[in-house]
BAVEXLUM-716260 format. One record per residue: residue in three letters; x, y, z of N, C-alpha, C in turn. Coordinates in steps of 0.02 Angstrom, whole numbers. Example, Ala and Ser with C-alpha at 12.3 -4.5 7.8 and 13.67 -1.06 7.14 Angstrom:
2
("Ala",(660,-284,390),(615,-225,390),(660,-165,390)),
("Ser",(642,-112,354),(684,-53,357),(645,2,394)),
! end
This chain:
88
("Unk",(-59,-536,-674),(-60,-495,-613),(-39,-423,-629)),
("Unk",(-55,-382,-601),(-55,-304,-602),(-17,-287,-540)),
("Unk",(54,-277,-550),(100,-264,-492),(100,-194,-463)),
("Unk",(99,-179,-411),(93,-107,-383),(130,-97,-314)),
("Unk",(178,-77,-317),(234,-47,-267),(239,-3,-257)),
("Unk",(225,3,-171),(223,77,-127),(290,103,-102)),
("Unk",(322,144,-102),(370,144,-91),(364,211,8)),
("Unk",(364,196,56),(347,228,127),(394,219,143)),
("Unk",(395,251,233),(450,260,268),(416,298,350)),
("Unk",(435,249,369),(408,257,435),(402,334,463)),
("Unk",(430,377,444),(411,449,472),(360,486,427)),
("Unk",(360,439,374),(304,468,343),(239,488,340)),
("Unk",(221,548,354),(165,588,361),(105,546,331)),
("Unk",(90,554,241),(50,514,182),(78,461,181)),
("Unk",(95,427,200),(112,352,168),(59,324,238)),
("Unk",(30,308,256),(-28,256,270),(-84,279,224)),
("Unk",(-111,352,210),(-174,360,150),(-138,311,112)),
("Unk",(-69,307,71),(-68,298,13),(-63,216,19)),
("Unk",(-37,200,67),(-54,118,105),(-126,98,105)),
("Unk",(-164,121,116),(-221,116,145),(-267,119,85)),
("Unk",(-273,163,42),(-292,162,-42),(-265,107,-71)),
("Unk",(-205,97,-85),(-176,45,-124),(-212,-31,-108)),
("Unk",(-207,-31,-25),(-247,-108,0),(-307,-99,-16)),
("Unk",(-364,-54,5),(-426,-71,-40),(-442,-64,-95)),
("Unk",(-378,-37,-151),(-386,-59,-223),(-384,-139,-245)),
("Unk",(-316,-153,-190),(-279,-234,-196),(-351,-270,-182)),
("Unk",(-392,-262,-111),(-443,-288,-108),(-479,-294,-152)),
("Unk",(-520,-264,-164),(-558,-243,-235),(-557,-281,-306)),
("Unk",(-509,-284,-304),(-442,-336,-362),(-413,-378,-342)),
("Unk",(-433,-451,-367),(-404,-506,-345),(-336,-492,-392)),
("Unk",(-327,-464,-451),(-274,-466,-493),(-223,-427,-483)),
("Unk",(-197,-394,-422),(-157,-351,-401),(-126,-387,-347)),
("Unk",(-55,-366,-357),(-14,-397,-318),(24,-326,-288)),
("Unk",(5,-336,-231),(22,-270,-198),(93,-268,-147)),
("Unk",(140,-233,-153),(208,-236,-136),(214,-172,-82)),
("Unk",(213,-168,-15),(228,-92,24),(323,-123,52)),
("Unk",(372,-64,22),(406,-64,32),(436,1,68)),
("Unk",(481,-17,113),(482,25,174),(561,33,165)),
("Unk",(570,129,140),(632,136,148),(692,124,209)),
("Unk",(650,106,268),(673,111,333),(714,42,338)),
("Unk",(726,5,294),(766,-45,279),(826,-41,232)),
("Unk",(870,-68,240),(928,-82,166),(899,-107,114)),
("Unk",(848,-172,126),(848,-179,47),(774,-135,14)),
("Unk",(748,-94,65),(709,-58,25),(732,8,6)),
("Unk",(800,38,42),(812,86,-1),(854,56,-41)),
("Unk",(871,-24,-74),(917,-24,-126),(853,-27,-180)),
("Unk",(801,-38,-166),(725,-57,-200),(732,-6,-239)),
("Unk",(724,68,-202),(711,116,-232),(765,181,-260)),
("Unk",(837,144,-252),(875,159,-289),(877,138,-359)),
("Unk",(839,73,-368),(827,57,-421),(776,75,-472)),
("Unk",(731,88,-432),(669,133,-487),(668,220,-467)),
("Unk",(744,237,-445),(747,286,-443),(687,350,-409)),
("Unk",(685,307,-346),(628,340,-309),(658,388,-236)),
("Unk",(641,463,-246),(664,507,-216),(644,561,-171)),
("Unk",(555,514,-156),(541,547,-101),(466,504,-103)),
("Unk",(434,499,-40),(382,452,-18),(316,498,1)),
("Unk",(275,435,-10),(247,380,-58),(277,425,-138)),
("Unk",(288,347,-143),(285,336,-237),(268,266,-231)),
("Unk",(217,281,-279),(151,232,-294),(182,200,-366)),
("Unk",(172,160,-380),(216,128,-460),(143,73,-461)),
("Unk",(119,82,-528),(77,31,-555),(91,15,-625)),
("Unk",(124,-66,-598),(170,-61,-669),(217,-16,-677)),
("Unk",(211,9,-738),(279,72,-742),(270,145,-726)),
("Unk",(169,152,-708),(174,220,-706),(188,239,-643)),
("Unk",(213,319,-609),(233,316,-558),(196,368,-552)),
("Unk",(167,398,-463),(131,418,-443),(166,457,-382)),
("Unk",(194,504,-370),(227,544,-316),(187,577,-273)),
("Unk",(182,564,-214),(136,565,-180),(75,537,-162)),
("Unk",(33,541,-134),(-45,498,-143),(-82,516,-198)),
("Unk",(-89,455,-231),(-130,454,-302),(-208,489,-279)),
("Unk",(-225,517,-324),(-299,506,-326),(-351,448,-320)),
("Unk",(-387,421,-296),(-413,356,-290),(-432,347,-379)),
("Unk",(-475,397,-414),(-483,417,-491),(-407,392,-523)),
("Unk",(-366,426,-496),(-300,417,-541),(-290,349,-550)),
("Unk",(-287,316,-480),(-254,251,-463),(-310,198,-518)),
("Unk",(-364,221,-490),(-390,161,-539),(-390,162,-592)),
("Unk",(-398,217,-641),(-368,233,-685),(-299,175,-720)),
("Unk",(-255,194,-678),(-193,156,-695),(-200,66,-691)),
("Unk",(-228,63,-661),(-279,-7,-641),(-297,-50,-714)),
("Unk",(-335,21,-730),(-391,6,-783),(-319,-28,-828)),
("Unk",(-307,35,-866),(-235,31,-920),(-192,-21,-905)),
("Unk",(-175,-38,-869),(-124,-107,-847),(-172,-167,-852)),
("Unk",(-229,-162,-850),(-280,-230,-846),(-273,-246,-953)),
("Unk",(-287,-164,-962),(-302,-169,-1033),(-233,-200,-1067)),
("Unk",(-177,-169,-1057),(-128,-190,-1088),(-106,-257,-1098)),
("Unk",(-123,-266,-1024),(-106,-372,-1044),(-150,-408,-1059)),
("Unk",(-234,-374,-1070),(-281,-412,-1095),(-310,-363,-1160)),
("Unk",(-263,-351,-1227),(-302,-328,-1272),(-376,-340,-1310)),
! end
């Protein structure tokens, strides 16, 4: 699986584009396991105290991180590389 965690917040302006990209990538890809986590909770800002995330959307695929709304190019991109890495 190809893990990908959104990190939003309900006053957030971009965080449905970057919601909204991410699900029809997830669609697209049965191999994505898609995570929207919502600072507007405790344990999602302890989420993103942990991957040290400091302002929304941050897009994480796998390890790369994406501040702000990815490029749809970018995102799949990162797609690609995470598919490759666990299937040399």
């Amino acid at each position: 699986m190809i893990p990908i965690r959104v990190y939003t917040h309900p006053t957030c302006a971009t965080c449905p584009q970057a919601i909204q990209l991410t699900q029809q990538a997830a669609d697209e890809n049965p191999d994505i396991e898609l995570r929207i986590i919502s600072l507007g909770s405790g344990r999602g800002r302890e989420a993103a105290k942990a991957d040290q995330v400091l302002s929304v959307p941050t897009v994480f695929v796998g390890d790369r991180r994406f501040t702000g709304v990815p490029r749809r190019d970018e995102l799949i991109a990162a797609i690609e590389e995470q598919r490759w890495n666990r299937n040399p």
